[in-house]
C-alpha positions as CSV (number, residue, x, y, z in Angstrom):
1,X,7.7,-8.4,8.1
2,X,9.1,-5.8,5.4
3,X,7.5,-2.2,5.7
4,X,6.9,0.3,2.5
5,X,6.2,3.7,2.2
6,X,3.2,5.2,0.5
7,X,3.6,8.6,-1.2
8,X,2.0,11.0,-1.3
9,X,0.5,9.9,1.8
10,X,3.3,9.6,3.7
11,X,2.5,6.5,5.3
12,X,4.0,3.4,6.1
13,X,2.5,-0.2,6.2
14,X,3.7,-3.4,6.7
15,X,3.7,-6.3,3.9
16,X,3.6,-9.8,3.7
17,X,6.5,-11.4,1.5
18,X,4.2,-14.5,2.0
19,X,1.3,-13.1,0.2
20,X,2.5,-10.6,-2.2
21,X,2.3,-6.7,-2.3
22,X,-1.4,-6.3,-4.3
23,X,-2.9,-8.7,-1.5
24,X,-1.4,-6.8,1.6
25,X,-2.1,-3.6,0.1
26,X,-5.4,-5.1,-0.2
27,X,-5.7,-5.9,3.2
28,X,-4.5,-2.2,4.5
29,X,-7.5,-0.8,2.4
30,X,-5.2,0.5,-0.2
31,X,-7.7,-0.8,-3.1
32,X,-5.3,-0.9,-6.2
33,X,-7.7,-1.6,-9.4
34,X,-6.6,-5.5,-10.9
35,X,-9.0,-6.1,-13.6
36,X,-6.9,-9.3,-14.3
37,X,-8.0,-10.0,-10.4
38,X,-3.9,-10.6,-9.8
39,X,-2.8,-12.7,-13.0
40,X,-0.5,-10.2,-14.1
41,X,-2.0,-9.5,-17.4
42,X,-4.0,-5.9,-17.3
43,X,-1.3,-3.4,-16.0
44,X,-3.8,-1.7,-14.2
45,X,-2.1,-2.3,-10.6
46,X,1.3,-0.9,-11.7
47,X,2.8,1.3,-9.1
48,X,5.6,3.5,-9.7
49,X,8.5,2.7,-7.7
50,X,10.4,5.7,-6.2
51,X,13.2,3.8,-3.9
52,X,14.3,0.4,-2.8
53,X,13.6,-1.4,-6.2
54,X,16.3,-3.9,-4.9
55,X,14.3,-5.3,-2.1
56,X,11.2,-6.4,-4.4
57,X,11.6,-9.8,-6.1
58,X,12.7,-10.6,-9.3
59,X,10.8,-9.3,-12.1
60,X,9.1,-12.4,-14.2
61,X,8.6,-12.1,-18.0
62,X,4.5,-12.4,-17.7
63,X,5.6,-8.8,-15.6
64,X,7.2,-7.4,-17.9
65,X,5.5,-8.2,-21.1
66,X,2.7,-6.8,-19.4
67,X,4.4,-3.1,-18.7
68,X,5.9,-3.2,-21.8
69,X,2.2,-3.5,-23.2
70,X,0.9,-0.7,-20.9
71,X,4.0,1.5,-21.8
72,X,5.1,1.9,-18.5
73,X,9.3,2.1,-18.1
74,X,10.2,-1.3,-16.6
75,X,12.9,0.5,-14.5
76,X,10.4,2.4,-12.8
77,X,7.1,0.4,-12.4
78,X,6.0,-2.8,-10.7
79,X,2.6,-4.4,-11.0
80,X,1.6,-5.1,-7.3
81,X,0.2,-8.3,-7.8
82,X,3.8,-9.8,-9.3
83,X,5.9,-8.0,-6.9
84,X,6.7,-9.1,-3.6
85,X,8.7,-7.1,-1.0
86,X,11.8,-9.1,-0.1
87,X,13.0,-5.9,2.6
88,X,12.5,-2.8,4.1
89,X,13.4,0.3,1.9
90,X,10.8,0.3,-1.1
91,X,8.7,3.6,-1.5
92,X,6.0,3.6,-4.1
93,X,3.8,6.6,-5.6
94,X,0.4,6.0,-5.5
95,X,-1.4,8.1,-8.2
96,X,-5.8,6.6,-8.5
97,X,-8.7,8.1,-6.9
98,X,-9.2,5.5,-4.8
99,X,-6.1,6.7,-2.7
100,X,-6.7,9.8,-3.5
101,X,-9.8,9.5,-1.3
102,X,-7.6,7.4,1.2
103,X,-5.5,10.2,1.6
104,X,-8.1,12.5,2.0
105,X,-9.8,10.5,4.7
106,X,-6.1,10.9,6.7
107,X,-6.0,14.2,6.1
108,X,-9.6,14.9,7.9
109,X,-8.4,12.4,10.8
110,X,-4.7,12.9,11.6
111,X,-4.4,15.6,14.4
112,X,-8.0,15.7,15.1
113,X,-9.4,14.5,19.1
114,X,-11.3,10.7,18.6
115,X,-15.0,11.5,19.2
116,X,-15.1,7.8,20.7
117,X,-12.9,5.5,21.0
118,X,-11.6,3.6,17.7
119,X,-10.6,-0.2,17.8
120,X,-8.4,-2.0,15.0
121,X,-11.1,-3.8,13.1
122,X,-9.3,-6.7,12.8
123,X,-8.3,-7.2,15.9
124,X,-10.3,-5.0,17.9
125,X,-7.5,-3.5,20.3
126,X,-8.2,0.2,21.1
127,X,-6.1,2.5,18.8
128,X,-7.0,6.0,20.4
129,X,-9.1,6.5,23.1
130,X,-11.8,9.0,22.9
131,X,-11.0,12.3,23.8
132,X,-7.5,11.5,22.1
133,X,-5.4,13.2,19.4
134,X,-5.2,10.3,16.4
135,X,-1.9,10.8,15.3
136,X,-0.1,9.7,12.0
137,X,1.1,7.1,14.3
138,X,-2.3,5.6,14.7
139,X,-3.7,5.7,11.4
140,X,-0.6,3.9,9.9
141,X,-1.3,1.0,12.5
142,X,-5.2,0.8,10.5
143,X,-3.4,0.3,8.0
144,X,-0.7,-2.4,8.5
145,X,-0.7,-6.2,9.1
146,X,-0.6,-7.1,13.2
């Protein structure tokens, strides 16, 4: 399973080539606004892509009528529901409130002692046990596919 890198969070998840880069970065709570709902026709889930363009798929036309009609440089953008991530490598910039807020959340966790202990909510195995420092380590592993 490919892994990215989320700036300016710092984090890395991993991705499904299977089911496309808006739907795992769905899954890991990184709630990308698609107005479309993933048809690849609003623009609005267009990341920025900092490194490792060569391991997404091919960009279709659909893709890139759709950033040229948002203005967005086609050598630098993707739209997450088109892409998929064919390897490890790619580094995107995430720049909405909503991870904004995601980061902020990290920032209050990482390097702070678990008042109880915290499970995967998915597949409930404990992460940190209480009285445990939840490291970047751990909140990355919230985030990615098991």
């Amino acid at each position: 399973m490919p892994c990215i890198k989320l700036e300016p969070l710092g984090i890395t998840i991993n991705v499904s080539a299977k089911n496309g880069l808006w739907r795992s970065l769905k899954h890991a709570k990184v709630e990308l606004v698609a107005t479309c709902q993933g048809q690849g026709t609003c623009g609005t889930c267009a990341l920025r892509v900092f490194e490792g363009a060569n391991c997404l798929s091919t960009m279709q036309t659909l893709e890139q009528v759709t950033l040229k009609n948002t203005r967005r440089d086609l050598s630098l953008y993707r739209l997450t529901c088109q892409a998929s991530v064919l390897d490890d490598g790619v580094v995107f910039y995430l720049d909405n409130k909503a991870d904004k807020k995601l980061a902020q959340i990290f920032e209050r966790l990482k390097n702070r002692i678990a008042p109880r202990n915290i499970y995967h909510p998915i597949t409930n195995e404990l992460l940190v046990q209480e009285g445990n420092l939840i490291t970047q380590e751990i909140l990355e592993r919230l985030l990615s596919d098991f």
